[in-house]
Each structure stands twice: as C-alpha cells, then as structure tokens.
Backbone of each chain as nested JSON, in Angstrom:
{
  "chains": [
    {"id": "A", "residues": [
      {"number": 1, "name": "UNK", "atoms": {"N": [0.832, -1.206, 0.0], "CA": [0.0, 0.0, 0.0], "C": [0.872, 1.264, 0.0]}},
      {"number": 2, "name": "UNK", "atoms": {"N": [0.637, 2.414, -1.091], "CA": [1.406, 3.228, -0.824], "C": [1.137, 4.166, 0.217]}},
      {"number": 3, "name": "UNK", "atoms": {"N": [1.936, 4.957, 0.63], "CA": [2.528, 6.032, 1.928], "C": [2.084, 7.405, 1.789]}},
      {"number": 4, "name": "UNK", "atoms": {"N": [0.649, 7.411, 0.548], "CA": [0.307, 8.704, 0.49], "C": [-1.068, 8.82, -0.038]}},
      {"number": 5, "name": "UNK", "atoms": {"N": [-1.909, 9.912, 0.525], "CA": [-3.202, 10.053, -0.595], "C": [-2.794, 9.324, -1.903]}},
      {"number": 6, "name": "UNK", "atoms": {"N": [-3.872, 8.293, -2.533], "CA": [-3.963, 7.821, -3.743], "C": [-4.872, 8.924, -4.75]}},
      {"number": 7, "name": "UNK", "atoms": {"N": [-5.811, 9.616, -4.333], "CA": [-7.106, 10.1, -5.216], "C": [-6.495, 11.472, -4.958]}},
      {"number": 8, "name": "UNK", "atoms": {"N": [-6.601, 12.253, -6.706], "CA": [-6.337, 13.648, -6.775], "C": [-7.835, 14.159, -6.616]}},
      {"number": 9, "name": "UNK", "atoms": {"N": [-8.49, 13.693, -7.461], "CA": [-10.003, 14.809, -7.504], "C": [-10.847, 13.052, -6.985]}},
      {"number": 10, "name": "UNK", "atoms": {"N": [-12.009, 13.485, -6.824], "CA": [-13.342, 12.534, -6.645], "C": [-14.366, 12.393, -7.733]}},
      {"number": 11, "name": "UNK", "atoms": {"N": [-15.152, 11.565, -8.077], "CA": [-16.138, 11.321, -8.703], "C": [-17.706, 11.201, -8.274]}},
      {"number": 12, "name": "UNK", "atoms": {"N": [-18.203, 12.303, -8.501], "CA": [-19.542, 12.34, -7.573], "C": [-20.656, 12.213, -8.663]}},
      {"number": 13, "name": "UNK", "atoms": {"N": [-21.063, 11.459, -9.645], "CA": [-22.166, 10.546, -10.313], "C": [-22.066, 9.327, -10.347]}},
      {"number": 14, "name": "UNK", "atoms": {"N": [-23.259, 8.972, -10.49], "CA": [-23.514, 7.794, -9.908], "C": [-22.736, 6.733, -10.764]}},
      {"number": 15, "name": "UNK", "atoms": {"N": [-22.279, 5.238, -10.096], "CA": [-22.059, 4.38, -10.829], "C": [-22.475, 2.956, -10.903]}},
      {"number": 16, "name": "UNK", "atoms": {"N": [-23.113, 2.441, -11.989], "CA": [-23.92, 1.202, -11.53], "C": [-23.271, 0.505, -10.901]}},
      {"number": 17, "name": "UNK", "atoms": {"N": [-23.61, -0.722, -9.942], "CA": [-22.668, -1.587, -9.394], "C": [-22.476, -2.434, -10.797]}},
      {"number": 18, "name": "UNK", "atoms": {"N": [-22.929, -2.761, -11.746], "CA": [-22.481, -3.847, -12.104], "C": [-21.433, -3.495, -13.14]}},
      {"number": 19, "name": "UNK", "atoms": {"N": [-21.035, -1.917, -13.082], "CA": [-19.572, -1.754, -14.052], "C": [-18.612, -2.098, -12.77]}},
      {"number": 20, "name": "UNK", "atoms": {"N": [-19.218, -2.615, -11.695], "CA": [-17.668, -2.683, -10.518], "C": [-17.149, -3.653, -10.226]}},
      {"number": 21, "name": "UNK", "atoms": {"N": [-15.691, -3.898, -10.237], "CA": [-15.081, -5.177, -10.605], "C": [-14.886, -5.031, -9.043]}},
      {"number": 22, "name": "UNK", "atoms": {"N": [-14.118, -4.056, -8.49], "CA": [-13.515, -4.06, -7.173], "C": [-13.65, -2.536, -6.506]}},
      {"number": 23, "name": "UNK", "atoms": {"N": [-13.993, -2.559, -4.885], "CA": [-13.883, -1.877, -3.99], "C": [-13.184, -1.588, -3.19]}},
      {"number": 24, "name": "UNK", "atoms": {"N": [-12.278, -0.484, -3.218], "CA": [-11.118, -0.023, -2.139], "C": [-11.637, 0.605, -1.135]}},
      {"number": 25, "name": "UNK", "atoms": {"N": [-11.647, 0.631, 0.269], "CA": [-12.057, 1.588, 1.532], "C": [-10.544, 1.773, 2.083]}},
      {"number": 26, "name": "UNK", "atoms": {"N": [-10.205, 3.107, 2.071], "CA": [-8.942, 3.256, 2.845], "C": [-9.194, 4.484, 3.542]}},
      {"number": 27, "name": "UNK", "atoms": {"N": [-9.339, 3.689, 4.894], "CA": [-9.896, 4.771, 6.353], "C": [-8.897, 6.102, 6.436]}},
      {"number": 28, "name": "UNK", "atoms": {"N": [-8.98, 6.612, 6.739], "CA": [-7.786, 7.958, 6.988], "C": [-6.604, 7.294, 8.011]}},
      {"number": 29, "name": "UNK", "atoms": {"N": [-5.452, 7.918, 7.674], "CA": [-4.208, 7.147, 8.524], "C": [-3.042, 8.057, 8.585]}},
      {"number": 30, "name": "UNK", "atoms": {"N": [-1.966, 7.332, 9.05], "CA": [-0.628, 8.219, 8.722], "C": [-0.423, 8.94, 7.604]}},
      {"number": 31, "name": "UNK", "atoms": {"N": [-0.797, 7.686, 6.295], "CA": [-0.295, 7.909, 5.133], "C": [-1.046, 8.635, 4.18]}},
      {"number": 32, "name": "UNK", "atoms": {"N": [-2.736, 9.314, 5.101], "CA": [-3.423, 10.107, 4.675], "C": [-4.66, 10.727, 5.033]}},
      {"number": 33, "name": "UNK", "atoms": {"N": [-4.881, 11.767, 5.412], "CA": [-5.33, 12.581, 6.304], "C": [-6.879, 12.154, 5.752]}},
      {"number": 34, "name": "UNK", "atoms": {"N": [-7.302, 11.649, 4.706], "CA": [-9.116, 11.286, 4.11], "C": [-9.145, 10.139, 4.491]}},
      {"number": 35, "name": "UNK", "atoms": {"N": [-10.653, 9.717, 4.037], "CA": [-10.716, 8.336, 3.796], "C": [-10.835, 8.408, 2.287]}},
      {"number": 36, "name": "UNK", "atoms": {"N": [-10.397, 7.627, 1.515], "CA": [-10.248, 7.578, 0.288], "C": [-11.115, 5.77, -0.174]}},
      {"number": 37, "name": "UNK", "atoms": {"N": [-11.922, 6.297, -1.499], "CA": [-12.735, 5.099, -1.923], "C": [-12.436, 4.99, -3.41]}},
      {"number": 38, "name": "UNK", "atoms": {"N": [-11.573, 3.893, -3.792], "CA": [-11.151, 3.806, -5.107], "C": [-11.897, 1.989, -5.602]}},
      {"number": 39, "name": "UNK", "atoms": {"N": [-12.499, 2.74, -6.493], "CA": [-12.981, 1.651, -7.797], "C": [-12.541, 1.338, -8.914]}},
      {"number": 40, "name": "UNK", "atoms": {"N": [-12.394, -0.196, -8.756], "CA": [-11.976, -0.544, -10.526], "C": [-13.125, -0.772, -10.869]}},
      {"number": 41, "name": "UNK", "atoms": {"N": [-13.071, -0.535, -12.348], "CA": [-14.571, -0.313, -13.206], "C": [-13.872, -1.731, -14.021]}},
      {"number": 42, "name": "UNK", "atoms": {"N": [-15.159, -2.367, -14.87], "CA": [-15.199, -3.575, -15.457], "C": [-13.91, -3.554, -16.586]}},
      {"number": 43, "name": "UNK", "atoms": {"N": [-14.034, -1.902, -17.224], "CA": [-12.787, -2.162, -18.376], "C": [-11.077, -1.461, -17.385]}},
      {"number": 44, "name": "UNK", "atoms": {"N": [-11.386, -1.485, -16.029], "CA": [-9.643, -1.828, -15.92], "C": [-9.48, 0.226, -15.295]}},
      {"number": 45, "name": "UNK", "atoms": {"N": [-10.376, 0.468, -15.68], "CA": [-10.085, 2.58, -14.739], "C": [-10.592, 2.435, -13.608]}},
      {"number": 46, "name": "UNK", "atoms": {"N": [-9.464, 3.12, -12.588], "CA": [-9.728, 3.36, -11.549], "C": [-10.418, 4.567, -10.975]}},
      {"number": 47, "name": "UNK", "atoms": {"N": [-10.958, 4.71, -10.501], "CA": [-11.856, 6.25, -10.06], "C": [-12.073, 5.956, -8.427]}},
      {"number": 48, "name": "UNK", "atoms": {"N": [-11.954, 7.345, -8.192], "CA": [-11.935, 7.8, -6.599], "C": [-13.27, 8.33, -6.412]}},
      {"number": 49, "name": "UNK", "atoms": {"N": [-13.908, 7.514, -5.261], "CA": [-15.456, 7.842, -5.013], "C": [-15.704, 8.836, -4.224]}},
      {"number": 50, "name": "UNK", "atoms": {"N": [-16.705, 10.144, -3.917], "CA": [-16.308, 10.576, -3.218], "C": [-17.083, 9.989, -2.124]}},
      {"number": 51, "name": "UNK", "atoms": {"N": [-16.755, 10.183, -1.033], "CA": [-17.599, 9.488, 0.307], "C": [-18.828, 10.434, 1.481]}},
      {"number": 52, "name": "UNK", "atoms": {"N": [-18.891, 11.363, 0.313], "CA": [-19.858, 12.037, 1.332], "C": [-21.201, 11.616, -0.121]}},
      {"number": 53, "name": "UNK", "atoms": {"N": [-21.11, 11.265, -1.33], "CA": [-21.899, 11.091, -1.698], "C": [-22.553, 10.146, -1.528]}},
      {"number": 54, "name": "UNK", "atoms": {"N": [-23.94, 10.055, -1.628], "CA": [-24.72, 8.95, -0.693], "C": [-25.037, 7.831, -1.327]}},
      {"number": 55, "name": "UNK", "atoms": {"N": [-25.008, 7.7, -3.15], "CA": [-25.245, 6.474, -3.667], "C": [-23.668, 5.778, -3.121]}},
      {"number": 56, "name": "UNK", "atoms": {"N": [-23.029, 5.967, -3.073], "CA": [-21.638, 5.232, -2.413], "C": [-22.161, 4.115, -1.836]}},
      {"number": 57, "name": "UNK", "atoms": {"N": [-22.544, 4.288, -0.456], "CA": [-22.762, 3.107, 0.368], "C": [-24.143, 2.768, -0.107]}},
      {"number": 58, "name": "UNK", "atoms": {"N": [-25.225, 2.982, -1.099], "CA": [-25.877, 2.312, -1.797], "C": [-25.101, 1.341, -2.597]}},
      {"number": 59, "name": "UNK", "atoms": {"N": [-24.26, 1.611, -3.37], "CA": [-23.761, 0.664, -3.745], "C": [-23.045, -0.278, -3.418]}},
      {"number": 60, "name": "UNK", "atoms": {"N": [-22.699, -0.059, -2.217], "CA": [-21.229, -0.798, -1.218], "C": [-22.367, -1.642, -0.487]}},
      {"number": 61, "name": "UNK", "atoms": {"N": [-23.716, -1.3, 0.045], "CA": [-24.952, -2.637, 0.513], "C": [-25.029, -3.462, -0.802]}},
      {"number": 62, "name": "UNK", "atoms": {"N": [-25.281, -3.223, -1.706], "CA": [-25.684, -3.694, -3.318], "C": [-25.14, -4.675, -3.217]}},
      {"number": 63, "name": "UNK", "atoms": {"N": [-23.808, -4.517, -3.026], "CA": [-21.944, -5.542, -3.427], "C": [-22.071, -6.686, -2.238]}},
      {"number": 64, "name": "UNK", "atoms": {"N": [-22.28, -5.749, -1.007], "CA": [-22.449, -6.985, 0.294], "C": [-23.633, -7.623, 0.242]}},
      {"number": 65, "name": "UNK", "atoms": {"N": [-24.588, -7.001, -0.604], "CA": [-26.055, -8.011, -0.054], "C": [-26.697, -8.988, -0.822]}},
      {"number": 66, "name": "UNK", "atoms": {"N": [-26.064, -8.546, -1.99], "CA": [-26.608, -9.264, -3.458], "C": [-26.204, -11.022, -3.348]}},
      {"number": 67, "name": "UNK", "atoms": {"N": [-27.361, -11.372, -3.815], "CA": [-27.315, -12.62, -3.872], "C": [-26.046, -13.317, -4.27]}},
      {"number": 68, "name": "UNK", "atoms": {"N": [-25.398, -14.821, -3.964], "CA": [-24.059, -15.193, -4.225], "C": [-24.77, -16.114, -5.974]}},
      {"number": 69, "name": "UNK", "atoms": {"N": [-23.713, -16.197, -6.544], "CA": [-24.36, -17.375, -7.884], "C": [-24.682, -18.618, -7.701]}}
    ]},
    {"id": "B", "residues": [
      {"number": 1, "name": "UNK", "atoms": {"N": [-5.062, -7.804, -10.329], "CA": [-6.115, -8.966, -9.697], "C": [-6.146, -10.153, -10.056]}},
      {"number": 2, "name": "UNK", "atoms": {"N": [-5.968, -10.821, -8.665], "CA": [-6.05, -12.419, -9.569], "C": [-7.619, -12.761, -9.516]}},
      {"number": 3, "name": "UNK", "atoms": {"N": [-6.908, -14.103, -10.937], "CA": [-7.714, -14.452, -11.34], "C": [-8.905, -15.871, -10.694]}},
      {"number": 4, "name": "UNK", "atoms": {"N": [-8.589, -15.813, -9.518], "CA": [-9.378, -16.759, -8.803], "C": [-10.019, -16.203, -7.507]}},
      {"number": 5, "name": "UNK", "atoms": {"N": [-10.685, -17.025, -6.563], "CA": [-11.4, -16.459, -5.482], "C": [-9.547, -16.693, -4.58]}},
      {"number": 6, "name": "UNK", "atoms": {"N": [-10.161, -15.43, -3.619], "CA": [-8.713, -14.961, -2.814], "C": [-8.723, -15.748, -1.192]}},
      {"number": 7, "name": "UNK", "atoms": {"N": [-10.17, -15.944, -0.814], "CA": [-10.432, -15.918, 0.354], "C": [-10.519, -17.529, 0.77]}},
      {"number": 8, "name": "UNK", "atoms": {"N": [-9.655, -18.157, 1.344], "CA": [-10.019, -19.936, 1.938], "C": [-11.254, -19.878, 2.531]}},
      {"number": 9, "name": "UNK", "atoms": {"N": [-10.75, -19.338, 4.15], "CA": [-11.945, -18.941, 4.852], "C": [-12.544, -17.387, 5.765]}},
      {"number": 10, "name": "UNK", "atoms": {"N": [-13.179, -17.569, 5.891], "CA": [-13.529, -16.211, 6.359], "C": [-14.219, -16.033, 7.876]}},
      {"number": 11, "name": "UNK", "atoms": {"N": [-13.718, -15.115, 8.108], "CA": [-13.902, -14.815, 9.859], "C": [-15.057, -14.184, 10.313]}},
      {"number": 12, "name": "UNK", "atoms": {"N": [-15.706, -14.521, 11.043], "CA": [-17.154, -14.174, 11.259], "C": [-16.95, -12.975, 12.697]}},
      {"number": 13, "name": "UNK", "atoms": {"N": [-16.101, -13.086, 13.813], "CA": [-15.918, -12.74, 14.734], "C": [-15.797, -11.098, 14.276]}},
      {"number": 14, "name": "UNK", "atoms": {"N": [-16.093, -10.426, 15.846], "CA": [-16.38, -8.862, 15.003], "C": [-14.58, -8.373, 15.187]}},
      {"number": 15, "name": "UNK", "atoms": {"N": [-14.271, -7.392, 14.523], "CA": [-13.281, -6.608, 14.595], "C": [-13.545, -4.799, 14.337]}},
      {"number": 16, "name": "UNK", "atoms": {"N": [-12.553, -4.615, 15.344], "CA": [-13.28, -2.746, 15.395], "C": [-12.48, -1.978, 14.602]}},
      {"number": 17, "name": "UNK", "atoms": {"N": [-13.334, -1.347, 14.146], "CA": [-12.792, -0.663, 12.888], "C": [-11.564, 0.263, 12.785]}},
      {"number": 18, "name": "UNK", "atoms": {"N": [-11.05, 0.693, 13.94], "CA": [-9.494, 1.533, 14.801], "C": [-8.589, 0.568, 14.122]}},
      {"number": 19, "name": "UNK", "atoms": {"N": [-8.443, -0.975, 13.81], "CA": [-7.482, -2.21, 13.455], "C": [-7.387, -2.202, 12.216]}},
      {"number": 20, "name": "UNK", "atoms": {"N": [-8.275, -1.704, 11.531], "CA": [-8.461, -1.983, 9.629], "C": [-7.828, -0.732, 9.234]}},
      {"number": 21, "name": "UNK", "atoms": {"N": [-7.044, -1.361, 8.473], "CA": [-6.582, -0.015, 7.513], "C": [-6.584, -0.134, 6.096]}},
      {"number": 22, "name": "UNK", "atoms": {"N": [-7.237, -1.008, 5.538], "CA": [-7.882, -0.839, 4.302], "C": [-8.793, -2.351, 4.118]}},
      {"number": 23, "name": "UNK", "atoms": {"N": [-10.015, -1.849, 3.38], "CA": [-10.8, -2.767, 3.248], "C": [-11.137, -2.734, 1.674]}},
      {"number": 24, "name": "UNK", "atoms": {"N": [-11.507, -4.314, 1.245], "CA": [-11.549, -4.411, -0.496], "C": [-12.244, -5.325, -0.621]}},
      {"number": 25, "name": "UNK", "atoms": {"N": [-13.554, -5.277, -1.531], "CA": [-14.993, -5.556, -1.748], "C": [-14.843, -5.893, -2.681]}},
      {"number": 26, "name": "UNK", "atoms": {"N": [-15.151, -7.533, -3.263], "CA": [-14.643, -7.69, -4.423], "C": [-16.164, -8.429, -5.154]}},
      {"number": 27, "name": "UNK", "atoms": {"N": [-17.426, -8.007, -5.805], "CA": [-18.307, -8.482, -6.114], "C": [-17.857, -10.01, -6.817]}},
      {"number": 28, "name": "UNK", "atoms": {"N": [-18.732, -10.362, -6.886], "CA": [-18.363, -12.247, -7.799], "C": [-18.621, -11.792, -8.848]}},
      {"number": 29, "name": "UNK", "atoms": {"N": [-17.712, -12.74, -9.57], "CA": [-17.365, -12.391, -11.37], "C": [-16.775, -13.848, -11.659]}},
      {"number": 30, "name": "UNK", "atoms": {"N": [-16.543, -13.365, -13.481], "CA": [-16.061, -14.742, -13.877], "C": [-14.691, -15.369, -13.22]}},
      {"number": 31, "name": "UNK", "atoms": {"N": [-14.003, -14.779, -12.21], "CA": [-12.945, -15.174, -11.804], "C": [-12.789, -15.998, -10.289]}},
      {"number": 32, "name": "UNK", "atoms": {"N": [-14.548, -15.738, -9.549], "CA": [-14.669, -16.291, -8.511], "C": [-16.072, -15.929, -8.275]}},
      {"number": 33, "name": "UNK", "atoms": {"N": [-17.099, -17.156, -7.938], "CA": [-18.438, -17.328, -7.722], "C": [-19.238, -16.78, -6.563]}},
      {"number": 34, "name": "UNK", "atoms": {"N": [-18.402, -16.332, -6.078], "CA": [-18.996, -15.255, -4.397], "C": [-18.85, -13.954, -4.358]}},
      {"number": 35, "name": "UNK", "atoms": {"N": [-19.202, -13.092, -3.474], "CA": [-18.246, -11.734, -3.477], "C": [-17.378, -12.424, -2.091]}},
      {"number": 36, "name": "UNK", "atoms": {"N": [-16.166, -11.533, -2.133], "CA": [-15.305, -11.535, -0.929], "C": [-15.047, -10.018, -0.369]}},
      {"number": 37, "name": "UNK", "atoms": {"N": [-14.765, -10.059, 0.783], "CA": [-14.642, -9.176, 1.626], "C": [-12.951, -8.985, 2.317]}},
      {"number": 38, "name": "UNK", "atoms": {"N": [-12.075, -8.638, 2.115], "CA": [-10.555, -8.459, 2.782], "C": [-9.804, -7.349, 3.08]}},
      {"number": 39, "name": "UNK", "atoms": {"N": [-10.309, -7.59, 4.573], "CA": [-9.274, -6.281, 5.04], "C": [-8.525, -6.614, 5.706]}},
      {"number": 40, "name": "UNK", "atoms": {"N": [-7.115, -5.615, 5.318], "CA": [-6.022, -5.41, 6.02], "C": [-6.126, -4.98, 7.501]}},
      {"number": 41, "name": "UNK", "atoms": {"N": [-5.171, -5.241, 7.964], "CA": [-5.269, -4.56, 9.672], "C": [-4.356, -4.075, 9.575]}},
      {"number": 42, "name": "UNK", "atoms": {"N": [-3.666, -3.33, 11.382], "CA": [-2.889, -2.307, 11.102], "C": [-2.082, -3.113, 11.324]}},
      {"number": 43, "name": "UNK", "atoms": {"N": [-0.964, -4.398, 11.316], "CA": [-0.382, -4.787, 11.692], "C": [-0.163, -5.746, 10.417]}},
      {"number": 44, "name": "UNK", "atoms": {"N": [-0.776, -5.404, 9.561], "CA": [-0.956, -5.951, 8.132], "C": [-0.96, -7.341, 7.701]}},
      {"number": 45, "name": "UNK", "atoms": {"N": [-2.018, -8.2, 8.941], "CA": [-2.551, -9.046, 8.874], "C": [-3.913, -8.735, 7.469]}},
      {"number": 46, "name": "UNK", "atoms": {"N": [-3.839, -9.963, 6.416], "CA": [-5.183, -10.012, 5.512], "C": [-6.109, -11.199, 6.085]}},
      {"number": 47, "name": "UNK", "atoms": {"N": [-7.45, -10.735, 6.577], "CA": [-8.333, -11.602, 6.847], "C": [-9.589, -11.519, 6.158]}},
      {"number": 48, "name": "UNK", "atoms": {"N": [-10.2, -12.086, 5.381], "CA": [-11.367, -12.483, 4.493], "C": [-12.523, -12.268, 6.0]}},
      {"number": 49, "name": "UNK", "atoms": {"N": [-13.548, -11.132, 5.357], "CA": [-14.799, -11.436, 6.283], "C": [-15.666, -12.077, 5.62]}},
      {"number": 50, "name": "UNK", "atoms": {"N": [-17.063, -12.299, 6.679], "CA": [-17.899, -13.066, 5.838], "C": [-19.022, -12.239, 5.676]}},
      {"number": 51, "name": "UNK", "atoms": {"N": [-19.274, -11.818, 4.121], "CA": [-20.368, -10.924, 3.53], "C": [-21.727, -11.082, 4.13]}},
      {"number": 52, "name": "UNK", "atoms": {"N": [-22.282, -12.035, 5.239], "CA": [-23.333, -12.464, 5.721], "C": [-23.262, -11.719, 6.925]}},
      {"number": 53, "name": "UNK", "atoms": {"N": [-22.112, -11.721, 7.873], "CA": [-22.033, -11.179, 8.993], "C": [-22.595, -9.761, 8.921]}},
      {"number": 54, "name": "UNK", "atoms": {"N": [-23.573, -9.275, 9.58], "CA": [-24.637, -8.303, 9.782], "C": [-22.937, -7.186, 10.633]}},
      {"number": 55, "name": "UNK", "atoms": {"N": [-22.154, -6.966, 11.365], "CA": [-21.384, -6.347, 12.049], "C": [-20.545, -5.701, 10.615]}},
      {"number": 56, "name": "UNK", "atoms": {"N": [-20.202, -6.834, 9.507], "CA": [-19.451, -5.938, 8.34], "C": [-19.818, -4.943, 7.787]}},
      {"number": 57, "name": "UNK", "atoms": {"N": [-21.159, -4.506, 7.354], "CA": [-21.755, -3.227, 6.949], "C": [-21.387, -1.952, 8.31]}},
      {"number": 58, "name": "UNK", "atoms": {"N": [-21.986, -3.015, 9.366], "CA": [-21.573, -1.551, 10.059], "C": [-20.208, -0.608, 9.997]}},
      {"number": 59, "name": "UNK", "atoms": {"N": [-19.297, -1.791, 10.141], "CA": [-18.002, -1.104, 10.323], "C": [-17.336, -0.531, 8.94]}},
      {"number": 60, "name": "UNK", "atoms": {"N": [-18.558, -0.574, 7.876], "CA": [-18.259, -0.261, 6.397], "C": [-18.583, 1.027, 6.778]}},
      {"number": 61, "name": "UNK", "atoms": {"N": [-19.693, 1.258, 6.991], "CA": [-20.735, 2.67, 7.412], "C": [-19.592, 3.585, 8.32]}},
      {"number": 62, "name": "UNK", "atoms": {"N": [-19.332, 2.861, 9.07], "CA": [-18.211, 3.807, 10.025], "C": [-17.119, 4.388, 9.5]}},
      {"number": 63, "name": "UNK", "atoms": {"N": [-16.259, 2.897, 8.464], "CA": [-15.252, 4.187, 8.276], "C": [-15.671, 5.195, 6.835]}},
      {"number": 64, "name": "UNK", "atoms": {"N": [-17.31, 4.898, 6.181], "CA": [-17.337, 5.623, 5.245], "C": [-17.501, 7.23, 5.626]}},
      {"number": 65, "name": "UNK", "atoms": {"N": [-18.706, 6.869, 6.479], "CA": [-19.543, 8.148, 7.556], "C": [-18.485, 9.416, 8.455]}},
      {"number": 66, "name": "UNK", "atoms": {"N": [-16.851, 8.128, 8.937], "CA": [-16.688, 9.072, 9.704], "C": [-15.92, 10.771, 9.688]}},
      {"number": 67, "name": "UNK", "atoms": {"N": [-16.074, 10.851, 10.311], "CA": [-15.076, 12.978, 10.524], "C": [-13.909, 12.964, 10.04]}},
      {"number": 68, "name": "UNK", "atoms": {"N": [-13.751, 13.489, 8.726], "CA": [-12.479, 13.612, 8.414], "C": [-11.275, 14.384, 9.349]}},
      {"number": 69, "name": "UNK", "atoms": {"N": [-10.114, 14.232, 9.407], "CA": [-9.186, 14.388, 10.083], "C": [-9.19, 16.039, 10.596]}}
    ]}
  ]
}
C-alpha cells in the first residue's frame, strides 16, 4: 500500500454496481489525512469515489447483499 | 487482480474498525463465484470477512460516515 493520498479529484455521479469489478475503503491514517474510496470499473479505470456522496454506500450494501451465484 | 477467489476462509468474529486499515470488496465475477470481503489490519494481517455477517456493513458505514481528520 502506498505512503500517500492515492485520489487527486473525486467522482460524484452515480455508478452502476455492475460496471464494478472491485472496492477499495482506505480509512484515513498516517499515510493520509481522508478516507479515500477507489474503484476498478469492469474495463480496468480506476476512479476515486467521493464518500460524502450517498449512492456510495448504496452501492457498497448492493456488493455486500446481493445474492451469491 | 487475480484471477481466482482470494479468500479460503472467512472470519465471522467482530473486529473494530481503529485495526483496519484498508478494506476491499470484491463483487463475484467470472474469476470467482462469491463476493469476498478483505481487510487489512494495522499490523498488516489479511483476513477475508464473511459478507453475511450483519457487524461488516456496520463497520463499512463507520469508516465511510466518519469525521475527516
């Protein structure tokens, strides 16, 4: 993990869950004064969520609640 | 990202969210039939939670919700 803020700017529209391959939560720490929420999208871009927007953890229940295959 | 499921087994027991220093939500895809749940601690232990455990959302909510620095 690197030793510094990862996210320059944030992304505040919405994103379906099902372009989301993977979910980053990185609480605020030494190595950075935010909490920072980075997504890989299905084709491979990463984007920084912002976390005061509220579909966020709509989508972060979506990911935990959704049925398994 | 690899290309298989990451997680053997997964820990049901609660852990407080002060110990995690990054958490990663990985929906199920063609590379593994579940979603998985793995967060780091501060001591940079990786432990797989279990997406059922009702305590993981919370401590999702917490470090999304909380007061920035």
């Amino acid at each position: 993990q690197e030793l510094r803020c990862q996210c320059i700017q944030t992304y505040s529209d919405f994103i379906s869950p099902e372009f989301i391959k993977h979910v980053q939560l990185i609480p605020e720490g030494a190595h950075c004064g935010r909490k920072e929420i980075i997504v890989t999208l299905e084709d491979g871009k990463l984007i920084c969520l912002d976390p005061e927007a509220e579909w966020v953890m709509i989508i972060i229940k979506k990911i935990i609640n959704s049925a398994p295959n």
